[in-house]
C-alpha positions in Angstrom: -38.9 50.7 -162.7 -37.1 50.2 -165.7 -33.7 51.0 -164.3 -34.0 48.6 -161.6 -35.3 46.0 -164.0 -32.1 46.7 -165.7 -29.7 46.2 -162.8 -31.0 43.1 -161.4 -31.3 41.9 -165.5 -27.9 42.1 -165.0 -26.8 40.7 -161.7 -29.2 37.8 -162.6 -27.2 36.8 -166.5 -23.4 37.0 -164.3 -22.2 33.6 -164.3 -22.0 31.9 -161.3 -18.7 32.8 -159.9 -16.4 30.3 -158.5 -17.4 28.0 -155.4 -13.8 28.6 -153.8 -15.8 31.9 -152.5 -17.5 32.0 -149.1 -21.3 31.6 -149.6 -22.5 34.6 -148.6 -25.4 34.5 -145.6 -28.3 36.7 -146.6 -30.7 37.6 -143.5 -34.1 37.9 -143.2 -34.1 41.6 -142.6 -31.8 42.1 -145.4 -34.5 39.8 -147.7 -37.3 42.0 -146.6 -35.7 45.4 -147.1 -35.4 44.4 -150.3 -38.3 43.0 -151.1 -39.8 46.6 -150.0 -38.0 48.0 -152.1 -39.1 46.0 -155.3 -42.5 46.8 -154.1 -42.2 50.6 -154.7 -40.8 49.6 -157.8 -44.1 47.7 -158.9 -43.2 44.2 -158.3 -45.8 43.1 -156.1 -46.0 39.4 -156.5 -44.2 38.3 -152.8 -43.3 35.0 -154.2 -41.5 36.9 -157.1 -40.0 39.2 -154.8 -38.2 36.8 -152.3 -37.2 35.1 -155.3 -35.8 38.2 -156.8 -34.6 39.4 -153.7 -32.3 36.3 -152.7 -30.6 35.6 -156.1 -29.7 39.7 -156.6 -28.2 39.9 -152.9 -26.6 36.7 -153.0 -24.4 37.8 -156.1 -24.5 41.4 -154.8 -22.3 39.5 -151.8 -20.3 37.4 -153.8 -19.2 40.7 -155.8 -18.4 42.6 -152.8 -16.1 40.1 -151.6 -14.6 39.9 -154.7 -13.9 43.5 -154.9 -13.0 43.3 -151.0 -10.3 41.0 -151.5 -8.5 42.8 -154.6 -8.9 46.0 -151.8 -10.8 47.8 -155.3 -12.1 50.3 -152.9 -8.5 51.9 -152.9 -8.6 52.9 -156.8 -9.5 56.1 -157.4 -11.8 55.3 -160.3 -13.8 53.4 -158.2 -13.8 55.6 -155.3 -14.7 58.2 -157.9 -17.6 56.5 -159.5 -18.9 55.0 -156.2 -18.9 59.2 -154.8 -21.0 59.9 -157.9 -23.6 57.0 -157.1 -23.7 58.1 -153.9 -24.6 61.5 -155.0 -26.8 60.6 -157.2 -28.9 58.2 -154.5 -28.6 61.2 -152.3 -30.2 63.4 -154.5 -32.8 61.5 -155.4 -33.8 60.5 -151.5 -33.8 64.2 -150.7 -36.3 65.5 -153.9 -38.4 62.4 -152.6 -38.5 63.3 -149.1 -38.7 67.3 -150.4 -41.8 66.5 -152.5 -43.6 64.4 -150.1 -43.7 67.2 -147.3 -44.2 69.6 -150.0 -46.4 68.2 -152.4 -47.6 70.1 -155.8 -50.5 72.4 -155.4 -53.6 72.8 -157.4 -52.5 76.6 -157.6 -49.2 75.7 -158.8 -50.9 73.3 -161.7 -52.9 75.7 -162.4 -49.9 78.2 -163.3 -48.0 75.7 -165.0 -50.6 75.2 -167.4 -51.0 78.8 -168.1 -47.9 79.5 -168.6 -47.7 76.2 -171.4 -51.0 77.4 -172.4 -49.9 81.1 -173.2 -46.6 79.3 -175.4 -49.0 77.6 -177.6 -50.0 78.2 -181.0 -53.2 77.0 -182.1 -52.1 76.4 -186.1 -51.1 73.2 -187.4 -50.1 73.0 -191.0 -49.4 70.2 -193.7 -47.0 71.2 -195.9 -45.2 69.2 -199.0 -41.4 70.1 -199.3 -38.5 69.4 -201.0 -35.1 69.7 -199.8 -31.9 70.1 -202.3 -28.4 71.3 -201.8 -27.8 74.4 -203.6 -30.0 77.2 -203.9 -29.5 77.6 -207.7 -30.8 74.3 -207.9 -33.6 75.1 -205.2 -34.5 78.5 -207.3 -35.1 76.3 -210.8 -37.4 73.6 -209.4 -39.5 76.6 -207.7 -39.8 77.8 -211.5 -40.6 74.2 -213.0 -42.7 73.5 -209.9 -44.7 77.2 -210.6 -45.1 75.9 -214.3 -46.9 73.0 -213.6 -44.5 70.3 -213.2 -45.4 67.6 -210.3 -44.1 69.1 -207.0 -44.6 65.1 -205.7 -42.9 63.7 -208.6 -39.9 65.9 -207.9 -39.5 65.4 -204.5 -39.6 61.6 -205.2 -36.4 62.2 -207.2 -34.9 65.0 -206.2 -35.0 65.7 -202.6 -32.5 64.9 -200.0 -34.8 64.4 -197.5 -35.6 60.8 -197.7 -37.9 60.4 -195.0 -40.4 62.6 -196.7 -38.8 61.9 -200.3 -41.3 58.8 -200.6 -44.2 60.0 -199.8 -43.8 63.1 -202.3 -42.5 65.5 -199.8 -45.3 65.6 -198.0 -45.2 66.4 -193.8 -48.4 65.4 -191.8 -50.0 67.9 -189.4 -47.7 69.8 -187.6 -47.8 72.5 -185.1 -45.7 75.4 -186.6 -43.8 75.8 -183.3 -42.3 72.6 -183.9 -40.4 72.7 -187.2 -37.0 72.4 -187.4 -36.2 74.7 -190.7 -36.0 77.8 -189.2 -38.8 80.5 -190.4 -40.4 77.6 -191.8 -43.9 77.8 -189.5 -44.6 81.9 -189.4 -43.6 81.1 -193.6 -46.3 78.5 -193.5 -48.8 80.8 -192.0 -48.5 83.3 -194.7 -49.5 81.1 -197.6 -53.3 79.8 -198.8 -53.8 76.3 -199.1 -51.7 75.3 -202.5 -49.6 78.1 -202.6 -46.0 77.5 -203.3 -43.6 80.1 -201.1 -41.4 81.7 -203.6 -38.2 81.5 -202.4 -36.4 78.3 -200.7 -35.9 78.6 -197.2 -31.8 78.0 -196.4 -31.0 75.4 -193.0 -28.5 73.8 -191.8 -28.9 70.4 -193.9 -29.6 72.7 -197.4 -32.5 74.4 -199.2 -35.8 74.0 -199.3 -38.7 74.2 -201.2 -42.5 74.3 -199.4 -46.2 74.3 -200.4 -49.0 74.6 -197.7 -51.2 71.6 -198.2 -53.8 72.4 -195.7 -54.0 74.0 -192.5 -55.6 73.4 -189.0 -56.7 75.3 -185.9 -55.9 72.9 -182.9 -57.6 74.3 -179.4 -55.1 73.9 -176.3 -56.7 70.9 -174.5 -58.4 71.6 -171.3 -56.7 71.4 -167.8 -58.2 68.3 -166.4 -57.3 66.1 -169.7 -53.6 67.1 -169.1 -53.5 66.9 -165.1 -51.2 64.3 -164.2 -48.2 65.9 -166.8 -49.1 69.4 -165.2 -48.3 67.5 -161.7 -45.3 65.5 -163.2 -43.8 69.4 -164.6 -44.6 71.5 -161.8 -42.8 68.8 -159.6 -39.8 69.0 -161.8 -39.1 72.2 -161.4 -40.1 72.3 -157.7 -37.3 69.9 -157.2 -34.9 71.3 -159.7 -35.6 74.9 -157.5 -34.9 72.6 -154.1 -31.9 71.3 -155.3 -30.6 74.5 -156.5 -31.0 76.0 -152.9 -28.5 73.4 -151.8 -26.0 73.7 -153.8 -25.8 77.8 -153.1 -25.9 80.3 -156.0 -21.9 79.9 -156.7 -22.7 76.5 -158.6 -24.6 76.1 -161.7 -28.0 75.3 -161.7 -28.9 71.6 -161.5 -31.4 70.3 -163.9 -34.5 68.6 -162.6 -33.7 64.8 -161.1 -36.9 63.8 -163.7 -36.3 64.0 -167.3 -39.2 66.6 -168.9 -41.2 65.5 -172.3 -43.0 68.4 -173.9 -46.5 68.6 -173.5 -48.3 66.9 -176.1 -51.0 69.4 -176.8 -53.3 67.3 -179.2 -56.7 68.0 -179.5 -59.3 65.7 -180.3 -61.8 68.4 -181.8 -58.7 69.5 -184.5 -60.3 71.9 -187.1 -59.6 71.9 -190.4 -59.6 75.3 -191.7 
């Protein structure tokens, strides 16, 4: 929907190109294949869609001719980038028609979410960290922080990250799958609530200093609350495995047509432990 939206956003702001060009004739088959079209796209209203439907072909026309007469289809960028399109409609059409003859099974939801089920870790953790450059520097604020001085207050002033730097270092509840510092959740899990690790852990972007704040167990949430992204996955790959077959083993695998989001796996009955 939203790329469609975007292309006829677009023919619809072009300026209204010169009247020395024919007026294009726009038929009523033409009209209602398009109209169609914008149905499957969620624009229902039929009013809207004639509307939509006559402006977008009328300037799709007056482009074409343009394009026609300065014989644009003999440059090779074009013919380049008009192959790719073509490709890319191609592809799309044939994982539509695939999926519709074979749609995704309950048996193959039902894998799918044991297999995202059995890569899930039940901990989340809050942490408060601070992030400096060196690890000299990192070492002597773990000593001042182990004394008693205000871990907050120091990553207020001190720390690099300033995303966190303002609210004292502090991270909200995170699953320890998902951090970014490497070592940083298995480090997490080692520590009681208020300990300070004692050594900085070393990333990409510099050294850093952690305390576990608290820590959660978060169940995996049931199948049925997660259905329709279990569908939406399994059909990913199903297609990305179709289109695969196509294009023989001598090519590199093609990626699913559909972007993938990882599964949000947040649980309304999250235990603080």
């Amino acid at each position: 929907m939203k790329k469609i939206i975007t292309v006829l956003g677009l023919l619809c702001s072009l300026p209204v190109l010169a009247q020395s060009v024919t007026e294009p004739t726009i038929t009523d088959k033409e009209q209602q294949e398009f109209v169609n079209l914008l149905k499957s796209r969620g624009i229902k209203d039929a009013k809207q869609g004639r509307a939509i439907a006559r402006d977008t072909l009328r300037k799709e026309k007056l482009i074409g001719q343009a394009a026609w007469k300065q014989q644009l289809e003999r440059d090779p960028l074009v013919k380049r980038q008009l192959a790719e399109s073509r490709t890319k409609i191609y592809a799309d059409a044939l994982v539509r028609n695939y999926l519709s003859k074979h749609p995704v099974t309950e048996s193959e939801i039902e894998q799918q979410y044991r297999l995202e089920k059995s890569r899930y870790n039940t901990n989340e953790v809050k942490i408060r960290h601070i992030m400096v450059k060196d690890e000299k520097q990192a070492k002597d604020l773990i000593y001042l922080i182990g004394v008693g001085e205000d871990m907050g207050k120091i990553a207020r002033e001190k720390s690099l990250d300033k995303a966190t730097a303002k609210n004292g270092g502090e991270l909200p509840f995170t699953n320890v799958n998902n951090f970014a510092i490497p070592n940083l959740g298995s480090v997490s899990l080692l520590l009681k609530k208020g300990e300070l690790y004692g050594k900085p852990l070393q990333s990409k972007w510099g050294y850093h200093i952690v305390r576990l704040e608290d820590k959660r167990y978060v169940p995996f949430p049931p199948k049925e609350s997660m259905k329709d992204k279990l569908r939406e996955t399994a059909a990913q790959i199903k297609a990305a495995r179709y289109m695969n077959s196509l294009v023989g083993p001598k090519h590199a695998p093609i990626q699913s047509m559909i972007r993938s989001k990882p599964t949000n796996a947040k649980s309304p009955n999250a235990k603080t432990t």
